[in-house]
PLY file of the C-alpha trace (Angstrom):
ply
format ascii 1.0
element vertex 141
property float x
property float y
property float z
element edge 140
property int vertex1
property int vertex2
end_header
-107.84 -166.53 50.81
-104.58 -164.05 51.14
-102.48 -167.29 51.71
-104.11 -169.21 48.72
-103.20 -165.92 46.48
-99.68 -165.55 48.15
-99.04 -169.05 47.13
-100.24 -168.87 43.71
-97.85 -165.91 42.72
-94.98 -168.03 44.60
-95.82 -170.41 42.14
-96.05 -168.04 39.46
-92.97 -166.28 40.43
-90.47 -169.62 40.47
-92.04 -170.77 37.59
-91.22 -167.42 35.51
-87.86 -167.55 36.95
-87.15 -171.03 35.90
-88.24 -170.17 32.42
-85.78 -167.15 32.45
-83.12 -170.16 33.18
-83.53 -172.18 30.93
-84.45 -169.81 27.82
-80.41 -168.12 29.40
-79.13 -171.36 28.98
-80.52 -172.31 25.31
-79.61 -168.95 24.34
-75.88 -169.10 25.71
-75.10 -172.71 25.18
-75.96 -172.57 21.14
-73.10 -174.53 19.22
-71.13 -172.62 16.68
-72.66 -172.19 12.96
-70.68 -174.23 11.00
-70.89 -174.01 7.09
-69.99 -176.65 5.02
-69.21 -176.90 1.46
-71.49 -178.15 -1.30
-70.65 -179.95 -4.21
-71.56 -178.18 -7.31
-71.86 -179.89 -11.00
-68.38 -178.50 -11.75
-66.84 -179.93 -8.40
-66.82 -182.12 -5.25
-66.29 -181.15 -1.53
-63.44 -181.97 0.07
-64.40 -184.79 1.73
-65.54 -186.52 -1.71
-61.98 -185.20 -2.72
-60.07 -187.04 -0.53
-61.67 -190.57 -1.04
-61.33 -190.51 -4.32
-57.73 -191.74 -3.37
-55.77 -191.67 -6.71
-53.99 -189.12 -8.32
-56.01 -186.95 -10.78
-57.94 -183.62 -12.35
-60.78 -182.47 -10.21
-62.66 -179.65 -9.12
-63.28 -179.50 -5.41
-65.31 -176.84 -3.54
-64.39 -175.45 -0.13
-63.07 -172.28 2.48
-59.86 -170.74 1.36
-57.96 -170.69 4.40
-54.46 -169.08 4.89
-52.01 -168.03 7.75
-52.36 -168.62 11.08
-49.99 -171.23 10.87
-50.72 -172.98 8.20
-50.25 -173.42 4.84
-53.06 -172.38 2.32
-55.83 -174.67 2.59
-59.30 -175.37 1.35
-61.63 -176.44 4.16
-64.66 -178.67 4.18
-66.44 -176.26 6.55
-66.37 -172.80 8.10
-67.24 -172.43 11.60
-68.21 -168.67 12.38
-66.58 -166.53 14.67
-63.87 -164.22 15.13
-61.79 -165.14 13.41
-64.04 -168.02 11.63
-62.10 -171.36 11.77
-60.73 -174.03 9.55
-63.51 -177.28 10.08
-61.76 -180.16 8.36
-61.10 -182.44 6.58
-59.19 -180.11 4.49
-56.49 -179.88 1.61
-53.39 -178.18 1.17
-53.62 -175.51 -1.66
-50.89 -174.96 -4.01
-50.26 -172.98 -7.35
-53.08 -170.13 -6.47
-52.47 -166.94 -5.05
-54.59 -166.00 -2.13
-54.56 -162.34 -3.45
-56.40 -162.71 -6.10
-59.62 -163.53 -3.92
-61.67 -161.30 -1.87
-60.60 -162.04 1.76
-61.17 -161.30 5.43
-58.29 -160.52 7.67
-58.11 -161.02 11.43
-55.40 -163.06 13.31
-55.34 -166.44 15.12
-53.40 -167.53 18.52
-51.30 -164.02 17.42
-50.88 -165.05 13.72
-52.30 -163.07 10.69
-54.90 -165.13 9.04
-56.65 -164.63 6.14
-60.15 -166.76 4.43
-62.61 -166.35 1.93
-66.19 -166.39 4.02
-67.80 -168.08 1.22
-67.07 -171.60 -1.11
-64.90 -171.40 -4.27
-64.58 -173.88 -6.40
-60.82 -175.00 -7.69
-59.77 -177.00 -10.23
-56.45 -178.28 -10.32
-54.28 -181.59 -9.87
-54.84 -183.36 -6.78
-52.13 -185.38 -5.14
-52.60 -187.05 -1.73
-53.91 -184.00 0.13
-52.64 -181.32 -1.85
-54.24 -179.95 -4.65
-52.32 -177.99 -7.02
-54.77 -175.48 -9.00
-54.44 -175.20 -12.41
-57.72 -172.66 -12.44
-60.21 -170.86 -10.54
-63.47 -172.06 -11.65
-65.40 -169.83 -8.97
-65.24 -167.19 -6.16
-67.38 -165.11 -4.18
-68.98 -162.68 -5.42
0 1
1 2
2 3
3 4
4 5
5 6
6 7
7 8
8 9
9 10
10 11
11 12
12 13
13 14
14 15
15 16
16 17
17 18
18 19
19 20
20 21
21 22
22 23
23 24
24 25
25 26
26 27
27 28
28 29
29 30
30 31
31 32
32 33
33 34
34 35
35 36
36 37
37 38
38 39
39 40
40 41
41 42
42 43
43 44
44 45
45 46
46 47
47 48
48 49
49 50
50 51
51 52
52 53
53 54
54 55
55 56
56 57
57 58
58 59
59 60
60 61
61 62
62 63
63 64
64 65
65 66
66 67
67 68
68 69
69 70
70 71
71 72
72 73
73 74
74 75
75 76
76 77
77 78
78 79
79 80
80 81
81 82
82 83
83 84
84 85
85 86
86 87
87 88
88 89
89 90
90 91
91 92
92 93
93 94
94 95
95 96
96 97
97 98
98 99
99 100
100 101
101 102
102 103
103 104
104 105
105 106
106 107
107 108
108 109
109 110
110 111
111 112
112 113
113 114
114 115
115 116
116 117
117 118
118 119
119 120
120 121
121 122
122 123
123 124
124 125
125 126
126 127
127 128
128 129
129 130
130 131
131 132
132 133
133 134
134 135
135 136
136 137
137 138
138 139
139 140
């Protein structure tokens, strides 16, 4: 009867420790979050942006990206972290001046970086992959 009751908390005992495992491993292996933009009714996201494929006026929501060498850019996604990063497809961002927004600073592979941690929506003049904002329809608040 003592060996029976040995061997049941044997059992017991690997079993916990395999559970201990794998709850480590789905813990530690998680992928980033990643945020992506939304269109809105006054705007596309970036990837809509970019297949529209002819020069014109649009809004287009997105992550204000700029620094860490790169121009300023408006991302389709956000991936969390420290710093967050860039998740394309994204567009260059011209005529808009990154101070006017409330942004996060940190630095990237040494470089000063600063975002915007949630969508804005800009409206401006899109070119190819640069968009060149007239106005800016929406930011964090």
């Amino acid at each position: 009867m003592a060996d029976v009751s040995a061997r049941i908390w044997q059992v017991l005992i690997v079993v916990a420790f395999g559970a201990c495992v794998f709850f480590a491993i789905r813990l530690l292996d998680r992928p980033s979050e990643v945020r992506h933009s939304k269109p809105t009714n006054d705007a596309v996201d970036v990837v809509e942006a970019i297949g529209v494929g002819q020069e014109r006026e649009l809004g287009v929501t997105g992550y204000l990206f700029d620094g860490g060498g790169w121009s300023m850019r408006l991302c389709q996604g956000l991936r969390r972290g420290s710093p967050p990063e860039c998740v394309g497809p994204f567009l260059y961002v011209e005529g808009v001046d990154v101070g006017q927004f409330n942004t996060k600073k940190g630095t990237l592979n040494d470089r000063p970086q600063r975002w915007v941690d949630e969508q804005v929506v800009l409206l401006g003049r899109l070119r190819g992959t640069t968009l060149t904002v007239s106005q800016v329809l929406s930011t964090p608040r």
